[in-house]
One Martini backbone bead per residue (centre of mass of N, CA, C, O) as a GRO file, in nm:
protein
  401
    1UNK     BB    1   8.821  15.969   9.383
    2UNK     BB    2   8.823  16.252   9.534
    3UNK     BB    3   9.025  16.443   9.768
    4UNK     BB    4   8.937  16.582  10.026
    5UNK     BB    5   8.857  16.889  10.124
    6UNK     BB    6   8.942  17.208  10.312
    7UNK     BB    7   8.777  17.462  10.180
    8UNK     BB    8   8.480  17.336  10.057
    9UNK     BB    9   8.457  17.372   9.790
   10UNK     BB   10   8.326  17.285   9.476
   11UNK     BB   11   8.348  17.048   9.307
   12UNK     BB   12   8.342  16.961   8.990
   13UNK     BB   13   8.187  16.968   8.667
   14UNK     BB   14   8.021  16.667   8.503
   15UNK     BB   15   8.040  16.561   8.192
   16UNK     BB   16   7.793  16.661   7.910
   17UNK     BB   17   7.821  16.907   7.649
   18UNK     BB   18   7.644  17.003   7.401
   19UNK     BB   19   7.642  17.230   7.177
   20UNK     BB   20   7.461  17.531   7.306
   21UNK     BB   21   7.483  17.446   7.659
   22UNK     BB   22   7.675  17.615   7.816
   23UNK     BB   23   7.497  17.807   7.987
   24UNK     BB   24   7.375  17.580   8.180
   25UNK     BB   25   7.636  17.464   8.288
   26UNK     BB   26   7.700  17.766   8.397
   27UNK     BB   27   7.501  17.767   8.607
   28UNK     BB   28   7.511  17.492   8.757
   29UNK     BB   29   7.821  17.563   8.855
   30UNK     BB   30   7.721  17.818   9.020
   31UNK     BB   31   7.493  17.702   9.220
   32UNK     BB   32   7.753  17.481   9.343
   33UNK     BB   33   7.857  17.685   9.492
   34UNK     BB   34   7.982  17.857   9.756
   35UNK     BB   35   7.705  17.813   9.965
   36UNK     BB   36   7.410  17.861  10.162
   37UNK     BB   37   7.211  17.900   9.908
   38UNK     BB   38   7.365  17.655   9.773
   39UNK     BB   39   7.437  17.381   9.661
   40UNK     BB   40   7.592  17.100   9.699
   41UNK     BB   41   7.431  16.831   9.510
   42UNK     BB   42   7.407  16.743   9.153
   43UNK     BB   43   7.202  16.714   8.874
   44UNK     BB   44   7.171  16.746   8.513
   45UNK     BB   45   6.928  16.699   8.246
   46UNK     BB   46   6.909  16.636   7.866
   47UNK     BB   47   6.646  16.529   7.610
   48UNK     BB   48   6.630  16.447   7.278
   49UNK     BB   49   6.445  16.214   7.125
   50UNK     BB   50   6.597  16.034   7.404
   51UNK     BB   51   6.869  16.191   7.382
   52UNK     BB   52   7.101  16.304   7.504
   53UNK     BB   53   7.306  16.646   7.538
   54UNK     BB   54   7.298  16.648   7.892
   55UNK     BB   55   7.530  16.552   8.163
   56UNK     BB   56   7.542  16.616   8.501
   57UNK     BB   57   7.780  16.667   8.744
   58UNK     BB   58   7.856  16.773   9.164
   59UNK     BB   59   7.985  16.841   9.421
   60UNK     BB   60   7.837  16.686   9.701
   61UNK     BB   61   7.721  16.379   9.902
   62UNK     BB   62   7.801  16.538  10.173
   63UNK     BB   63   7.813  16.778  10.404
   64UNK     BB   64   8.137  16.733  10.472
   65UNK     BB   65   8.315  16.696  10.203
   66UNK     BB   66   8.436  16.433  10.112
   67UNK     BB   67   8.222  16.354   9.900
   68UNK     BB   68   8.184  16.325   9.529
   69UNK     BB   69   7.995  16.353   9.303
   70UNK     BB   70   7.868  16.100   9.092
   71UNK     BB   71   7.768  15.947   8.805
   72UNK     BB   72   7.601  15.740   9.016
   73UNK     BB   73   7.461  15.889   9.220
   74UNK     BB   74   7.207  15.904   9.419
   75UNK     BB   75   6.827  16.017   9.514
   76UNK     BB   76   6.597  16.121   9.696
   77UNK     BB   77   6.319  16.265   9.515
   78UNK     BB   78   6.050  16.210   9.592
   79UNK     BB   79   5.777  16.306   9.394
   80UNK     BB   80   5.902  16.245   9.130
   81UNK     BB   81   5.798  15.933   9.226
   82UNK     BB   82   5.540  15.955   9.061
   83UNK     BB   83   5.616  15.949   8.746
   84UNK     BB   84   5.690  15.666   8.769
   85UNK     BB   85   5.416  15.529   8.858
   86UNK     BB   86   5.243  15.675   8.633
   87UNK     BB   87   5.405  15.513   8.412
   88UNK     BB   88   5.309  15.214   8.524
   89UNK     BB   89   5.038  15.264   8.438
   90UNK     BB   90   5.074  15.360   8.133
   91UNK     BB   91   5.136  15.062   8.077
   92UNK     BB   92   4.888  14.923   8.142
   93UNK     BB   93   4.714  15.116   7.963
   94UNK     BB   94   4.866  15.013   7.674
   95UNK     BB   95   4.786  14.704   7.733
   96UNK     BB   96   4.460  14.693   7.876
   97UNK     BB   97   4.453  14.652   8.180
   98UNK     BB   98   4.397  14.944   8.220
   99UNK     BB   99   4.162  15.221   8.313
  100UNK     BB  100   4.055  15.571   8.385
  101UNK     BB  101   3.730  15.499   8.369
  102UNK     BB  102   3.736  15.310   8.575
  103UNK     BB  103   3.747  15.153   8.834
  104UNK     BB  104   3.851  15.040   9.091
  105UNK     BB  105   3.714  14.799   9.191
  106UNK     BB  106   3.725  14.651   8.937
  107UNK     BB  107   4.065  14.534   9.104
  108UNK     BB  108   3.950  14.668   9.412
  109UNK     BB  109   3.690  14.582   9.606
  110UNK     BB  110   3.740  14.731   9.855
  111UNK     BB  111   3.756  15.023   9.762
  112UNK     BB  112   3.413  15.025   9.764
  113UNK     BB  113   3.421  15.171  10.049
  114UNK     BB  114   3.253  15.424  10.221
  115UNK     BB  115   3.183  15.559   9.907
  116UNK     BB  116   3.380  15.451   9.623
  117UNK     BB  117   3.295  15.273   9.396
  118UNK     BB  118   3.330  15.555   9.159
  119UNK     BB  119   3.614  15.558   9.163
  120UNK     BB  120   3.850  15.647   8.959
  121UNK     BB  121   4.161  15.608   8.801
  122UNK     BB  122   4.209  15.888   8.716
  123UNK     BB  123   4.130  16.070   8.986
  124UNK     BB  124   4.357  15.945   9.105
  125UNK     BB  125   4.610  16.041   8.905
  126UNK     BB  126   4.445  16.357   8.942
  127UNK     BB  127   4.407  16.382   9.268
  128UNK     BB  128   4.049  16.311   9.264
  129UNK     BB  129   3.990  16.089   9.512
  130UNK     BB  130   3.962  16.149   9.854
  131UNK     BB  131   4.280  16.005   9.890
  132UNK     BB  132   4.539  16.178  10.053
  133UNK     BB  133   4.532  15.977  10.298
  134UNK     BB  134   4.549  15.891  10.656
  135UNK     BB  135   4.398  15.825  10.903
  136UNK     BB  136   4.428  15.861  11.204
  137UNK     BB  137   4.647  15.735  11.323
  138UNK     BB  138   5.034  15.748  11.155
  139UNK     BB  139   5.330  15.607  11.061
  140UNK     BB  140   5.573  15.579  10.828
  141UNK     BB  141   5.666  15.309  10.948
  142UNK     BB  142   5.370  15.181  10.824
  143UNK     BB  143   5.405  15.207  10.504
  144UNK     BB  144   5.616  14.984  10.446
  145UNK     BB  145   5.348  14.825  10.445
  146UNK     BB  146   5.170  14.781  10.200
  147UNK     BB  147   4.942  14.669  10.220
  148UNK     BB  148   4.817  14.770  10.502
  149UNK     BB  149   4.782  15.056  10.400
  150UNK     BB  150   4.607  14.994  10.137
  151UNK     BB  151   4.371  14.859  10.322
  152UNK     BB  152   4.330  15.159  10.497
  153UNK     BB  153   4.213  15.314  10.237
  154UNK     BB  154   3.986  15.130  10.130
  155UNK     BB  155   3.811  15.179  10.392
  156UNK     BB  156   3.811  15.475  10.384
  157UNK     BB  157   3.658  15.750  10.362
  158UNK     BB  158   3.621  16.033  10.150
  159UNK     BB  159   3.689  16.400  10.232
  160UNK     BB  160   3.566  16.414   9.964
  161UNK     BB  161   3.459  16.450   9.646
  162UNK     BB  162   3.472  16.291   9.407
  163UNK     BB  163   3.589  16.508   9.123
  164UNK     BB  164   3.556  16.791   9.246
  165UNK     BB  165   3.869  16.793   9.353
  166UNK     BB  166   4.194  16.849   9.441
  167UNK     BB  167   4.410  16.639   9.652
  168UNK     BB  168   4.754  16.612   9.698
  169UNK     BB  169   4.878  16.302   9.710
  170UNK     BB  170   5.171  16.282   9.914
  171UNK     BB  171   5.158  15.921   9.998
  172UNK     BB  172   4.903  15.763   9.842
  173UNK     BB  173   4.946  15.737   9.557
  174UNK     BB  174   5.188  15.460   9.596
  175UNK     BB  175   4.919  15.294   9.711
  176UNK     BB  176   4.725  15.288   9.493
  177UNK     BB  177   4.870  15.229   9.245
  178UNK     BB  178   5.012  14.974   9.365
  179UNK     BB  179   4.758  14.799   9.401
  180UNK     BB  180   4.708  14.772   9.100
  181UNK     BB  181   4.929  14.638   9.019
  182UNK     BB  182   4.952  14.403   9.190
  183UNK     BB  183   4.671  14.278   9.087
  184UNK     BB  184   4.745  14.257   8.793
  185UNK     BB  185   5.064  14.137   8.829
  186UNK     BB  186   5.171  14.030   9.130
  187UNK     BB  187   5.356  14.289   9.169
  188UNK     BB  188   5.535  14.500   9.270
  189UNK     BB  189   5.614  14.829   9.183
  190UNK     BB  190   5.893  14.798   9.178
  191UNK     BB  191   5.899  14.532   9.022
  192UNK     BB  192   5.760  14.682   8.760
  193UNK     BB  193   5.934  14.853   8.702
  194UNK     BB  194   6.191  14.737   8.635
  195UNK     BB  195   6.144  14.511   8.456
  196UNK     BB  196   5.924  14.732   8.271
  197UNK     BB  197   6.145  14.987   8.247
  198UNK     BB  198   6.465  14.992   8.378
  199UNK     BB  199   6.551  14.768   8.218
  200UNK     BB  200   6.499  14.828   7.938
  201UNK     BB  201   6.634  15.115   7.916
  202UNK     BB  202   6.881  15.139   8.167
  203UNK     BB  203   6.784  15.250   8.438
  204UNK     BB  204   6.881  15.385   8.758
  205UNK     BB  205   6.613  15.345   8.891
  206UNK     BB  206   6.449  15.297   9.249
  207UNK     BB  207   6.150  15.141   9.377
  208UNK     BB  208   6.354  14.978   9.593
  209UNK     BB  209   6.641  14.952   9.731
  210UNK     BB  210   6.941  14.783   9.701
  211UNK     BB  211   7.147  14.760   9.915
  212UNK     BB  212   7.405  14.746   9.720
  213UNK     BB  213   7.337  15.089   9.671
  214UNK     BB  214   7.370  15.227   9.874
  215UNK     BB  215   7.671  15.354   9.908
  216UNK     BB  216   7.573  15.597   9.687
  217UNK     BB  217   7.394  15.761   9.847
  218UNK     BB  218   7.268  16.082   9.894
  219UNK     BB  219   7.184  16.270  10.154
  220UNK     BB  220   6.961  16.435  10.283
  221UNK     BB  221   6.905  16.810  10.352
  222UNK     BB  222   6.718  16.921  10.547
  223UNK     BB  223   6.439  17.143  10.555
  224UNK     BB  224   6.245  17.366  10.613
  225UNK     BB  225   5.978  17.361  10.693
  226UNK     BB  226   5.671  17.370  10.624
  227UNK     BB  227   5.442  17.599  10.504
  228UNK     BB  228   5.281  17.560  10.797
  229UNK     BB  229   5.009  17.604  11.065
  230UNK     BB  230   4.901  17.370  11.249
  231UNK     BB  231   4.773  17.542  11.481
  232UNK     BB  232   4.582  17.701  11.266
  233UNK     BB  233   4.422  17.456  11.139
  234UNK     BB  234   4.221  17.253  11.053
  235UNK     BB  235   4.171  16.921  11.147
  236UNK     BB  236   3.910  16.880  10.933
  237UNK     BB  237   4.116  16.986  10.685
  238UNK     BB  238   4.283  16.833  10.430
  239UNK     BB  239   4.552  16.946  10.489
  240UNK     BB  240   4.587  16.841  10.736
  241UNK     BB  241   4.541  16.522  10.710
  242UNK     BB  242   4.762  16.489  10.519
  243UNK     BB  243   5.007  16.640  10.684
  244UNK     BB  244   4.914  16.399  10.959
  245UNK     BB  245   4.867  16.093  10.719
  246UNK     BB  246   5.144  16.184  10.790
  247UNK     BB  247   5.412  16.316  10.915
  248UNK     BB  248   5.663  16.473  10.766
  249UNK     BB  249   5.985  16.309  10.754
  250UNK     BB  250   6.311  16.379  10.595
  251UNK     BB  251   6.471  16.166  10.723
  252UNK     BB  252   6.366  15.908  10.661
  253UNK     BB  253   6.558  15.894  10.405
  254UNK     BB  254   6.805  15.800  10.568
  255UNK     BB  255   6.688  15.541  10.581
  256UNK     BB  256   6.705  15.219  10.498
  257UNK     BB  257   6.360  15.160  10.535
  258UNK     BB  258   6.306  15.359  10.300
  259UNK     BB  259   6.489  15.255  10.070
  260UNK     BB  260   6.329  14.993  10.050
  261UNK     BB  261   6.005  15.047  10.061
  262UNK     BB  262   5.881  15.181   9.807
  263UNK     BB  263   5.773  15.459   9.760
  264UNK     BB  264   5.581  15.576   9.508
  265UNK     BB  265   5.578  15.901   9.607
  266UNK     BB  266   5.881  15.929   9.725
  267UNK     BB  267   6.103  15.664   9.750
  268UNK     BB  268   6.281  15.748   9.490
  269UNK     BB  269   6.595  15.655   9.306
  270UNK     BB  270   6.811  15.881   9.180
  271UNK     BB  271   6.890  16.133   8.869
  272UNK     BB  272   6.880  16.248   8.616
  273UNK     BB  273   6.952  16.079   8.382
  274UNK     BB  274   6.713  15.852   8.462
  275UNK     BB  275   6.463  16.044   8.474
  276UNK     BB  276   6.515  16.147   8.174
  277UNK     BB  277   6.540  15.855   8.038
  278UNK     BB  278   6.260  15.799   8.102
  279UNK     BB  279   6.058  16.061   8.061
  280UNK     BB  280   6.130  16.061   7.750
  281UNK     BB  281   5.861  15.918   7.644
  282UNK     BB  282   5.694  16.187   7.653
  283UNK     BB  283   5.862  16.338   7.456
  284UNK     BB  284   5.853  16.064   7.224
  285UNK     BB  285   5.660  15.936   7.172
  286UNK     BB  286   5.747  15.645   7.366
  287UNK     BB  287   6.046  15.720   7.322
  288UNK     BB  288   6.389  15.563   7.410
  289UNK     BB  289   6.661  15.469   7.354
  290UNK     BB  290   6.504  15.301   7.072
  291UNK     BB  291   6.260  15.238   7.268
  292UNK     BB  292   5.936  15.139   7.287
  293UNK     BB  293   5.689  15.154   7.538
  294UNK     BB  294   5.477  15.337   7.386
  295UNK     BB  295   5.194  15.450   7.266
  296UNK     BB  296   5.132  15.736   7.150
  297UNK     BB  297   4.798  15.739   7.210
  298UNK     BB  298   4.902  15.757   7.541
  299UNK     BB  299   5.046  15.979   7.558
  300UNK     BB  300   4.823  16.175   7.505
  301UNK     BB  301   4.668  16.135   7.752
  302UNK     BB  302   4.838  16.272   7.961
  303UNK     BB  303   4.753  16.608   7.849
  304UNK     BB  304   4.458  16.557   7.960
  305UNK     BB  305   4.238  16.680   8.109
  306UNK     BB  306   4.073  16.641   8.425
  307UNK     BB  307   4.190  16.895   8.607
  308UNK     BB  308   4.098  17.202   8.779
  309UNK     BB  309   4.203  17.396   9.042
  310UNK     BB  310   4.223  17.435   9.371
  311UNK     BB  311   4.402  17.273   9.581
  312UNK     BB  312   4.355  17.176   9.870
  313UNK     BB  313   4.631  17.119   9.990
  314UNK     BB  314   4.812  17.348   9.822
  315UNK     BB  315   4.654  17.615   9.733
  316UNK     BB  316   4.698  17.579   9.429
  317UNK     BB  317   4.675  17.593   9.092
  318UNK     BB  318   4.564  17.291   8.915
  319UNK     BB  319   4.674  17.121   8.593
  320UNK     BB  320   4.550  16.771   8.520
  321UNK     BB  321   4.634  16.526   8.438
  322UNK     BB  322   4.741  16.182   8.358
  323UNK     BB  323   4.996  16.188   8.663
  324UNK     BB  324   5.043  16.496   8.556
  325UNK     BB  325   5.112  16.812   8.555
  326UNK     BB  326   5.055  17.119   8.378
  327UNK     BB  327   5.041  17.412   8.291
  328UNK     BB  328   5.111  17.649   8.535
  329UNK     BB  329   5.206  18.010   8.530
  330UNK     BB  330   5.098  18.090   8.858
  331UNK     BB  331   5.343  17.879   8.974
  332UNK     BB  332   5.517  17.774   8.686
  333UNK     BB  333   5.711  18.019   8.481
  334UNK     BB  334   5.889  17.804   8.348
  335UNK     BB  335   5.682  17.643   8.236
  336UNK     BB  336   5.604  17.558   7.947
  337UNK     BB  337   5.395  17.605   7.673
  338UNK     BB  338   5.192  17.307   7.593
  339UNK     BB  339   5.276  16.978   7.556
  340UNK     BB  340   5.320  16.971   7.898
  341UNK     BB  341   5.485  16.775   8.158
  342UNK     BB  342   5.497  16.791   8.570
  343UNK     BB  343   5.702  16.685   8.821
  344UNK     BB  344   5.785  16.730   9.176
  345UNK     BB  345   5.980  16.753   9.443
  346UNK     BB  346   6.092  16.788   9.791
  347UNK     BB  347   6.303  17.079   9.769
  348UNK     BB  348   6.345  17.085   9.381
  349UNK     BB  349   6.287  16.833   9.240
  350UNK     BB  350   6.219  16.830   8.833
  351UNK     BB  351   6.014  16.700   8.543
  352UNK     BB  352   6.040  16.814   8.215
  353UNK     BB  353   5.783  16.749   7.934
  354UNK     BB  354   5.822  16.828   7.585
  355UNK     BB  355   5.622  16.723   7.321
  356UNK     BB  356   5.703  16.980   7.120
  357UNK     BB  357   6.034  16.937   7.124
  358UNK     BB  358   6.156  16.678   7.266
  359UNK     BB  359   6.156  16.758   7.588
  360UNK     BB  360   6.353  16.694   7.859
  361UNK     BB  361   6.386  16.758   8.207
  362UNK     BB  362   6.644  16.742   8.490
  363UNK     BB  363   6.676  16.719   8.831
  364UNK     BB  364   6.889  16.671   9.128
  365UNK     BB  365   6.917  16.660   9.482
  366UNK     BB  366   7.003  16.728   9.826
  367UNK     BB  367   6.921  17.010   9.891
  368UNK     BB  368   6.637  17.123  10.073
  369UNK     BB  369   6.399  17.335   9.989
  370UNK     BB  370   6.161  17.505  10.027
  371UNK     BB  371   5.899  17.330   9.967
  372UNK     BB  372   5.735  17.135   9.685
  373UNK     BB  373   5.710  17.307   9.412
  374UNK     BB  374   6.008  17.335   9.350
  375UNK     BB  375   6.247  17.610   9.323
  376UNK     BB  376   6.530  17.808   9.266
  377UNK     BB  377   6.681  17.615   9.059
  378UNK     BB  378   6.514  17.529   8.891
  379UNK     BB  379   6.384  17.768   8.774
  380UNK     BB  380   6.688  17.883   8.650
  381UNK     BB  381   6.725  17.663   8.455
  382UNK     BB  382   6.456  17.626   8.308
  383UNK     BB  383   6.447  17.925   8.174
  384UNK     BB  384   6.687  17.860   8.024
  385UNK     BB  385   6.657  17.667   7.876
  386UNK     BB  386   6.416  17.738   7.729
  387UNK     BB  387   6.614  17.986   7.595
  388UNK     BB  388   6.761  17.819   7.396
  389UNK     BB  389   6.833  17.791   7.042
  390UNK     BB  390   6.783  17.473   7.075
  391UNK     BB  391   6.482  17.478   7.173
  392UNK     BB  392   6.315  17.745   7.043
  393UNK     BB  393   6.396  17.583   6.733
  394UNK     BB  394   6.183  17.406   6.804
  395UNK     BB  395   5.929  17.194   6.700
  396UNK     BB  396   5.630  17.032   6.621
  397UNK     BB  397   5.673  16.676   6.510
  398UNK     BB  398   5.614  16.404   6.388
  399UNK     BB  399   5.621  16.071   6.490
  400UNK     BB  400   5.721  15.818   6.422
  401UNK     BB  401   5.674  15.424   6.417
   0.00000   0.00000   0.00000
């Protein structure tokens, strides 16, 4: 480990950039400089065919700039452990155990209270199962018991009509497929994914981190306020109920309890390296560093239109496949159009999956930025990814079974 500065100054950027990508690298490491709008600390990985091209960190794992961020250091994700929970669902999915036509509660009985019976796992992973959060009160750390959590959305009737609009199930999402997970495998959605995803892959990524990594983990650096104006929204609309059913306290990501408690929608740690080499089965028809874990016809679902339409939660259109957004060039004009899905977390990490090019694209940090979906940094440097002459030079090829 490098020796605390006294300066301030940026870490080194470490890791490997493989010819062609020197742009990206050096964008990387600009945003890394010193200063109060730049990153603190951060990774950056690309994928291509499922094999690393560029896998990149660098900054400070601290606030106080004393540890440099390190090629296995962790950070809580957000969102991004979306990406992962409904990989373990399409996973599920190409077992022949769940089907996204099927209702929910064909495997999970109780779910059909209130008037849900007709809910499909598509809608849920779709975000358009009308069960975007929890009944009030509840507080987050109600949420650490995933079954009485997954219990109270089954009882509850649904916010709007099923089926009808998307609104982003923003902590809900890992409590509904992991107890799927859960009835149709024995397994906690954590124990299932690490199991049969993150240990096959070799995958550094954890959705319920074990003790003795927690000493890797980089902490969140809170950032500004959700931009919304809570005493102005109406208490009894989508928007106020989710982001109220719990409110959202990003410190929560720093303690202990959080980090054990696997929390499917947010919960997720891990680096760009180990999200870009698990996510890059998507962009390379099932396959990556050389292990099948889908089959193509089953990545295809992925890419399928669910629904479209203004978002209830997040008030912006959202064209939503199956478990990840699709492009959606007026949210964000850096995801390239074509066979594409992505989903980002809060603060700014986000993973992009082409299967046009067989490129994953992951960034992951520490410092949180304002908003939900992407960020500026991550918008600067996936605009340039995409934009040189390695990847604007590949096209669609059929892929080897």
């Amino acid at each position: 480990m490098s020796a605390p500065s006294d300066s301030g100054a940026a870490a080194p950027v470490q890791g490997r950039c493989d010819p062609g990508f020197e742009p990206l690298r050096d964008l990387f490491a600009e945003r890394l400089a010193q200063g109060p709008d730049q990153d603190l600390g951060a990774s950056l990985a690309v994928f291509v065919e499922g094999e690393p091209v560029l896998d990149l960190w660098g900054g400070w794992s601290d606030e106080a700039r004393t540890r440099p961020w390190a090629s296995d250091t962790l950070v809580n994700v957000w969102s991004t452990t979306k990406t992962m929970t409904s990989l373990a669902a399409m996973l599920l999915i190409d077992r022949g155990v769940l089907d996204p036509d099927k209702a929910v509660a064909h495997w999970w009985p109780e779910f059909a209270a209130a008037g849900k019976g007709g809910v499909t796992l598509g809608q849920v992973m779709s975000h358009a199962s009308g069960v975007s959060g929890w009944n009030a009160p509840i507080t987050v750390e109600q949420l650490y018991d995933q079954e009485t959590a997954a219990a109270r959305l089954a009882a509850q009737a649904p916010w709007w009509p099923p089926g009808s609009a998307t609104g982003y199930h923003a902590l809900s999402y890992g409590h509904l497929v992991g107890e799927l997970v859960r009835r149709c495998t024995g397994q906690s959605l954590g124990r299932f994914f690490a199991q049969e995803i993150a240990a096959p892959l070799r995958a550094d990524f954890h959705i319920g981190l074990p003790d003795a990594d927690c000493r890797r983990v980089s902490p969140v650096v809170i950032p500004p306020p959700l931009p919304f104006d809570f005493s102005s929204l109406d208490p009894n609309s989508v928007v106020y109920k989710t982001f109220t059913g719990p409110l959202p306290d990003a410190a929560a990501a720093n303690t202990d309890a959080w980090r054990r408690a696997g929390i499917g929608a947010a919960g997720g740690h891990g680096n760009a390296r180990s999200v870009a080499q698990i996510q890059s089965v998507l962009s390379s028809g099932g396959r990556s560093g050389g292990m099948q874990l889908l089959r193509p016809e089953t990545v295809d679902r992925v890419f399928e239109l669910q629904h479209q339409g203004v978002d209830l939660v997040l008030g912006v259109p959202l064209n939503m496949g199956l478990g990840w957004a699709l492009p959606v060039p007026e949210v964000v004009p850096y995801v390239p159009a074509g066979r594409v899905c992505f989903w980002g977390g809060w603060g700014g990490s986000m993973v992009i999956n082409d299967a046009d090019r067989r490129v994953t694209l992951a960034y992951m940090m520490n410092r949180m930025a304002p908003g939900i979906i992407g960020g500026p940094v991550i918008a600067q440097l996936a605009a340039l990814a995409f934009s040189l002459p390695k990847l604007t030079s590949r096209s669609a090829r059929p892929i080897s079974p």
